[in-house]
C-alpha positions in Angstrom: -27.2 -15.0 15.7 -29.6 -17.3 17.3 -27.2 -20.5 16.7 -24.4 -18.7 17.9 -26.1 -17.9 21.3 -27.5 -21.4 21.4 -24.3 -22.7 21.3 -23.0 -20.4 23.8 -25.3 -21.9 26.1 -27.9 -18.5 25.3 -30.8 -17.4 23.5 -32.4 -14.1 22.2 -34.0 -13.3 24.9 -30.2 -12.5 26.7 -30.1 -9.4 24.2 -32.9 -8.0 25.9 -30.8 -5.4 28.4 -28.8 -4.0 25.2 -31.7 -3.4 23.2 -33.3 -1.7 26.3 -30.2 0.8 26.4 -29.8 1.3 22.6 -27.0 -0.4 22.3 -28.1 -3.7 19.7 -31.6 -3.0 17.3 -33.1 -6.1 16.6 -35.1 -6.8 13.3 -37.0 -10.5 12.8 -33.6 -11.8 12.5 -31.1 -9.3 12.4 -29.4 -7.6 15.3 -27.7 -4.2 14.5 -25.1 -2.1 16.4 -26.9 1.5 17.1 -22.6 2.5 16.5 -19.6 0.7 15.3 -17.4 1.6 18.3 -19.8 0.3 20.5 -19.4 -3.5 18.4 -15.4 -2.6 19.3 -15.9 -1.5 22.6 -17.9 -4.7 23.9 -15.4 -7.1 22.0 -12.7 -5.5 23.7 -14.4 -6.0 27.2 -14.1 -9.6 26.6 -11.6 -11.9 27.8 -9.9 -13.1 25.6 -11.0 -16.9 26.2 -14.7 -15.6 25.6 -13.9 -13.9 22.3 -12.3 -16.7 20.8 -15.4 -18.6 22.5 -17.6 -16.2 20.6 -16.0 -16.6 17.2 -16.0 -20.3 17.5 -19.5 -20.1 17.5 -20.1 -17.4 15.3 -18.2 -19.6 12.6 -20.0 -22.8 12.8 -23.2 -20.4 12.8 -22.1 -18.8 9.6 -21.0 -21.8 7.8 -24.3 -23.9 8.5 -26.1 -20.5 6.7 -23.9 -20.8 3.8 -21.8 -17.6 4.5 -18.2 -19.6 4.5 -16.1 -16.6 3.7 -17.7 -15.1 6.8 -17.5 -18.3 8.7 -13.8 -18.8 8.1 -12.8 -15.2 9.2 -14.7 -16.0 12.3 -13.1 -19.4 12.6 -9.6 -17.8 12.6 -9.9 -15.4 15.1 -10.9 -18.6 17.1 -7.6 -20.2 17.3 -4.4 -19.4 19.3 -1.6 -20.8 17.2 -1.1 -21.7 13.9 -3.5 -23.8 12.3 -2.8 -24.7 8.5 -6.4 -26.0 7.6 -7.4 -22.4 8.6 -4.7 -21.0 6.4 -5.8 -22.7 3.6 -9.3 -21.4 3.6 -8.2 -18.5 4.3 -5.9 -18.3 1.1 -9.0 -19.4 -0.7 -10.9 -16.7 0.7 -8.1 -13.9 -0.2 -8.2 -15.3 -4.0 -12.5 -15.0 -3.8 -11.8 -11.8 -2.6 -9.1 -10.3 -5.0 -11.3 -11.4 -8.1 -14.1 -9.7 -7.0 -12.1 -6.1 -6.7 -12.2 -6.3 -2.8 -8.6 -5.8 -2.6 -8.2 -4.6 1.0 -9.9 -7.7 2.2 -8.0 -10.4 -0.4 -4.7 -8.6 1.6 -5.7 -9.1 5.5 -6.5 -12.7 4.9 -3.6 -13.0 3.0 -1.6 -11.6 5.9 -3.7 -13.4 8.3 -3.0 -17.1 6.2 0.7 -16.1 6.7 0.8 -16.0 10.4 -1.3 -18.9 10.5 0.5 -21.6 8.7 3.3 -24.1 9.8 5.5 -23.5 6.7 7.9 -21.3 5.9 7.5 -21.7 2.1 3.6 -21.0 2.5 4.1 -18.1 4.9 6.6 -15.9 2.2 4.5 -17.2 -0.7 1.1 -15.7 1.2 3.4 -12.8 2.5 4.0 -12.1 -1.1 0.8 -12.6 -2.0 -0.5 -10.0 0.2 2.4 -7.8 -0.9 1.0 -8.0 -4.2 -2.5 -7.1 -3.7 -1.4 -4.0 -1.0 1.1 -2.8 -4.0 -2.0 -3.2 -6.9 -4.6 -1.3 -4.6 -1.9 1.6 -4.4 -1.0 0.9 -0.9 3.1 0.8 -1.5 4.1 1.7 2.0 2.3 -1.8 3.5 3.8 -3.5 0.8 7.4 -2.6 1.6 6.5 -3.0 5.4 5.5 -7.0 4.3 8.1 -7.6 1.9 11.4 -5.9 3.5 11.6 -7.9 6.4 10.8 -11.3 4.2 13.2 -10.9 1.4 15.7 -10.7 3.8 14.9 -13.9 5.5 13.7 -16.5 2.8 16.5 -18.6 1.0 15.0 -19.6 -2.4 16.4 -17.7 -4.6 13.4 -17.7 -7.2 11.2 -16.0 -4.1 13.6 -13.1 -3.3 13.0 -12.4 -7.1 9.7 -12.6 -6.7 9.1 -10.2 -4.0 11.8 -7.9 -5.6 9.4 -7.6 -8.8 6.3 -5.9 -6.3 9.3 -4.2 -3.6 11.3 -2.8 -6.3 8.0 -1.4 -8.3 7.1 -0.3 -4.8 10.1 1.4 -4.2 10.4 3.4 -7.1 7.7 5.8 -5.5 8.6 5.8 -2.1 12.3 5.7 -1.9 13.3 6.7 -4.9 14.2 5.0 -8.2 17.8 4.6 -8.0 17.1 2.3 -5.2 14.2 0.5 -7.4 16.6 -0.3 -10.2 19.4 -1.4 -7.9 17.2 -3.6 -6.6 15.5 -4.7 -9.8 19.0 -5.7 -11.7 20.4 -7.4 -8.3 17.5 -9.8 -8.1 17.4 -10.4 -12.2 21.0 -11.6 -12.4 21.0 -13.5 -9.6 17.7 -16.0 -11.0 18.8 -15.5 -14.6 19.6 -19.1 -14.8 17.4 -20.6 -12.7 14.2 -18.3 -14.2 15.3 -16.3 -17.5 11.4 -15.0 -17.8 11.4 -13.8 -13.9 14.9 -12.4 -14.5 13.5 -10.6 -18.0 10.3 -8.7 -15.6 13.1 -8.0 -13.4 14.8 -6.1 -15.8 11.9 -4.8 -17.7 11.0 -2.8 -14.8 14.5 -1.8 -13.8 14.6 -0.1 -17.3 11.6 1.8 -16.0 12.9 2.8 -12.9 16.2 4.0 -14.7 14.3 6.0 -17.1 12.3 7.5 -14.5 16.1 8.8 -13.2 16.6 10.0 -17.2 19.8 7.8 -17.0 18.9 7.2 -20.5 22.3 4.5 -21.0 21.5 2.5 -18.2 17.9 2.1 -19.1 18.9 0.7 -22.9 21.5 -1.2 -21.3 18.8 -2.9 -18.6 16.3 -3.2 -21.8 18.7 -5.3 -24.1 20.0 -7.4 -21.2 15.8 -8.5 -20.3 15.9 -9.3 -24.1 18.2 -11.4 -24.0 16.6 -13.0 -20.6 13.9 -13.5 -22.4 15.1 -15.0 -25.4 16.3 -18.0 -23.3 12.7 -18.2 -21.5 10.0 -20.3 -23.3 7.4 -17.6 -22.3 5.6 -15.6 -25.1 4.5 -12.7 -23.4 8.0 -12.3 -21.6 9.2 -12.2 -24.6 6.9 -9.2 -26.1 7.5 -7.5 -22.8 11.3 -7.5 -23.0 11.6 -6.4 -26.8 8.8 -3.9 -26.3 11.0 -1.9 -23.7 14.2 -2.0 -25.6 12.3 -0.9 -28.7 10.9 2.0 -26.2 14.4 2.5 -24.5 16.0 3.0 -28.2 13.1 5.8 -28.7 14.4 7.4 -25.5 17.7 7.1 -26.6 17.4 8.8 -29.8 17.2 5.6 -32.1 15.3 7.5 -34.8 12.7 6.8 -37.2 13.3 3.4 -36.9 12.2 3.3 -33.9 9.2 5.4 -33.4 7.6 2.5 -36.0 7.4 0.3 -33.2 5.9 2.5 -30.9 1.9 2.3 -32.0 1.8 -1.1 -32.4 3.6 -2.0 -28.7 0.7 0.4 -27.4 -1.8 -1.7 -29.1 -0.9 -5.1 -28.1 0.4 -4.8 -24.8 -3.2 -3.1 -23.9 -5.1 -6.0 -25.7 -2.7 -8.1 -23.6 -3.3 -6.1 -20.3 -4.2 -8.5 -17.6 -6.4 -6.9 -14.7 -5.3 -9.4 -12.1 -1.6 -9.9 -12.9 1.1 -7.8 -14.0 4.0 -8.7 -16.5 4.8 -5.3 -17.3 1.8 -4.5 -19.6 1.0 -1.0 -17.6 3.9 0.0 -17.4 4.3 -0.6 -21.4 1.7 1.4 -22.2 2.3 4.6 -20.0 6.2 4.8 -21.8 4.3 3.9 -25.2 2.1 7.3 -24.4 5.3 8.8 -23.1 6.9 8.2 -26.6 3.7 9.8 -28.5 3.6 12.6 -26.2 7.2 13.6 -27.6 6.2 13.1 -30.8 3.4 15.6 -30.2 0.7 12.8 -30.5 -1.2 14.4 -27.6 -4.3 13.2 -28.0 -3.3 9.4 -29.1 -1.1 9.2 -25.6 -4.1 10.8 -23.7 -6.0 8.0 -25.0 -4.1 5.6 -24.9 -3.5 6.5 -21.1 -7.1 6.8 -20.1 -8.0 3.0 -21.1 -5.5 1.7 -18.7 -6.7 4.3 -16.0 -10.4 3.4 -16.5 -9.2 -0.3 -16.4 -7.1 0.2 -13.2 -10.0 1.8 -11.8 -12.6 -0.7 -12.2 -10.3 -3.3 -10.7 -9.4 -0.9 -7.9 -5.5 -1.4 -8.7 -4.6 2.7 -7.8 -1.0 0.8 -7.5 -1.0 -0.1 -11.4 -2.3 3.4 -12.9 0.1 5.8 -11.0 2.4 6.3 -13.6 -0.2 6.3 -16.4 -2.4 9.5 -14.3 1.4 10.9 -13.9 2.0 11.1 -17.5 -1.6 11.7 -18.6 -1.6 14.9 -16.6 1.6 16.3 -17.9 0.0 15.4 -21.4 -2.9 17.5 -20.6 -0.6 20.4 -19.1 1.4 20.0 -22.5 -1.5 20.8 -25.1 -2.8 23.6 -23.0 -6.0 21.7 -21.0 -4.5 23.3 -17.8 -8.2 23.1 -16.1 -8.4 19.8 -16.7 -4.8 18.6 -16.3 -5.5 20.1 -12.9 -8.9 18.8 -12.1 -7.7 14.9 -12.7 -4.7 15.5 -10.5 -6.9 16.8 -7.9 -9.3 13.6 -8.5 -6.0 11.6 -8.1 -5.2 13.5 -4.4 -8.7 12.9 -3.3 -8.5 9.4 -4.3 -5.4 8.6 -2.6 -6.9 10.3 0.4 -10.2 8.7 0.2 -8.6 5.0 0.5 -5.7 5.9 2.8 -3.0 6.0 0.3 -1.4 9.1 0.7 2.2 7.5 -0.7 2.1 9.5 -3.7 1.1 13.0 -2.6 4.8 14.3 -2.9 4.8 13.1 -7.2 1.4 14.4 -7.3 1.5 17.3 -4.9 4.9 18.5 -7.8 2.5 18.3 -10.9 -0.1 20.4 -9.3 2.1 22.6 -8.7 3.2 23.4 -11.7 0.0 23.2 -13.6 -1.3 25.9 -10.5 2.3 28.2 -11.8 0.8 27.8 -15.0 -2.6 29.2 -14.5 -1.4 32.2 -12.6 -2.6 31.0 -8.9 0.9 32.4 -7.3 -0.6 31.2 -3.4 -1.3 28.2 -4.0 1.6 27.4 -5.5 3.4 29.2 -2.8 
C-alpha cells in the first residue's frame, strides 16, 4: 500500500482522516476496510480516470511484492481497450486458478481475457474456456449465457463442436434434454470428418441426454454411431468412452446377459481413468454404470460406486460434473429403503447449490425430495 500511494504522488500519512472515522484500520503494514461496502462505495466515488490511476499503481505495487496474480487483476482493470499482453496473463492466471479448485476465479479472468484480446480465435477459445469452468463448478445458466451467443457467431467448425460438448451438457438440465441431444448429434456429424474423437464425445453425451428422455432406440442408435466415430479417431480413451456407452446403451435396451458382463468392469476403469480437470465422458460413465447395477439390484455396489465420483467432484469443486451421480445416488438410497438418508443428501445437495449460487437444479432436485418426503409420510411438505 505504501508503493502504491508513493506512486500516486501520496504517502501513509494521507490515510490518516479514514482511519480517524473508522473507515480503513491500519496494522504495521496492512490497511483493512472496517466493511466491504465501504471498499465499493469509495471505488465507486472515483472517477473513472482515478480508478484506473489507482489500479495502475496498485499492480506495479503488487508485482514488485511478488503477488503477480494479484498484480495482473489490478493491471487489467487499468486499461481501457483491449490489450493482448494483459490477456495472456490473464489466461495464465485463470489456468493457476482452475488447478488450484478456485473455480469462480479461473472463470472471471477467463471472461475478463476474452474481452481483452484483439482476436477472434483467442476471444471464443477463452469464452469457451470460461464456459467450461462455470459449467464444472455447477454454474450451467452462466455457461449457456457465455456460450449461446458465441456458437452462433464463430466460423470454425471444430469450435462450435467444442462449445456444443459444455452447452449441450449444460442444456440437458436447464432446457431440457431433447434440446441437449439435438444439439449434441448436430454438432457430431457436422466435425465427424474433420475430428472423429470430438464428434465420438459429441455423441457419447447425446446418448446420455436421450436416455435421460427414456428414448431407449435413439440412445443405442447415438451410442453405436460415437463408436464408430471413434473407431476412425487415433485416440484411446475416445475410444473406451464410445464402446463403454454402447455396451451401457445395449444394457438399457435389454441386450441381456451379455451385456451386464461389461458393466463392472466399465465402472472400474472409467473411474481409474476419471480426470478431475477435464472431462471426456468419464462421469457421466460411471453414474449410467451405477444406473445399470441399480437395476440389477446391486444397491450397494452403485451407491459406491457413485459416492467416489461425488467425493471426487467435491474436492475439485466441479458441483457441474457430480449432478447426475447425487441424482441417481439418491434414488438408490430411496430404492433400498435408506429414506432418511436418501433425504438428508438431497437436502445437502439443495443447501449446496444454494450456498454457491447455483440454484439451476432445484427443479430435478426439488422432484426427488419430493417423493422421498411422499414416502416417509410428511403429506405438507410434500404438498
Amino acid at each position: 500500500i505504501t508503493a502504491a500511494l508513493a506512486d500516486l504522488g501520496g504517502g501513509p500519512d494521507d490515510l490518516g482522516p479514514a482511519e480517524h472515522r473508522g473507515i480503513v484500520a491500519l496494522s504495521g503494514s496492512r490497511v483493512r476496510w472496517r466493511h466491504p461496502l465501504l471498499r465499493c462505495a469509495v471505488h465507486q466515488a472515483l472517477a473513472a480516470g482515478q480508478r484506473r490511476d489507482l489500479h495502475r499503481a496498485l499492480s506495479a505495487a503488487t508485482a514488485a511484492a511478488g503477488a503477480d496474480d494479484r498484480a495482473v487483476w489490478h493491471l487489467a482493470e487499468s486499461v481501457t481497450g483491449p490489450d493482448d499482453d494483459i490477456a495472456d496473463r490473464l489466461t495464465a492466471t485463470a489456468a493457476s486458478a482452475y488447478r488450484r479448485g478456485a473455480l469462480a476465479a479461473a472463470a472471471e479472468a477467463y471472461e475478463q481475457a476474452a474481452r481483452l484480446t484483439t482476436s477472434t480465435v483467442d476471444r471464443d477459445r477463452h469464452l469457451l474456456s470460461a464456459a467450461d469452468v462455470c459449467w464444472a463448478g455447477g454454474d450451467f445458466e452462466r455457461a449457456i449465457f457465455l456460450l449461446n451467443p458465441a456458437i452462433d457467431r464463430t466460423e470454425d467448425p471444430i469450435c462450435r463442436a467444442r462449445m456444443a460438448v459444455i452447452l449441450g451438457q449444460a442444456e440437458a438440465w436447464m432446457s431440457g434434454a431433447h434440446r441437449s441431444a439435438h444439439r449434441l448429434e448436430e454438432h457430431a456429424r457436422a466435425v465427424a470428418d474433420l475430428a472423429p474423437d470430438l464428434a465420438a464425445l459429441l455423441m457419447l453425451h447425446a446418448t446420455v441426454s436421450r436416455l435421460m428422455t427414456l428414448d431407449v432406440d435413439r440412445a443405442l442408435d447415438n451410442a453405436g454411431t460415437a463408436a464408430e466415430f471413434a473407431d476412425r479417431a487415433d485416440d484411446a480413451a475416445a475410444r473406451f468412452g464410445a464402446h463403454a456407452v454402447r455396451a451401457l446403451a445395449a444394457f438399457f435396451a435389454g441386450g441381456g446377459p451379455p451385456s451386464e458382463l461389461a458393466i463392472e468392469p466399465i465402472g472400474q476403469v472409467a473411474m481409474a481413468g476419471l480426470d478431475d480437470k477435464g472431462d471426456q465422458g468419464g462421469a457421466a460413465i460411471v453414474s449410467l454404470c451405477a444406473y445399470a447395477q441399480l437395476t440389477r439390484g446391486e444397491a450397494d455396489d452403485a451407491i459406491d460406486l457413485l459416492t467416489q465420483v461425488i467425493d471426487r467432484s467435491d474436492a475439485s469443486g466441479m458441483l457441474g460434473r457430480s449432478a447426475l451421480a447425487r441424482m441417481v445416488r439418491a434414488d438408490a438410497l430411496w430404492r433400498t429403503g435408506r429414506w432418511p438418508e436418501s433425504l438428508a443428501q438431497m437436502s445437502h445437495l439443495q443447501s449446496l447449490q444454494q450456498a454457491t449460487s447455483r440454484p439451476q437444479l432445484r427443479a430435478c432436485a426439488s422432484a426427488v425430495v419430493t417423493r422421498i418426503e411422499a414416502g416417509l409420510g410428511h403429506e405438507l411438505l410434500v404438498r
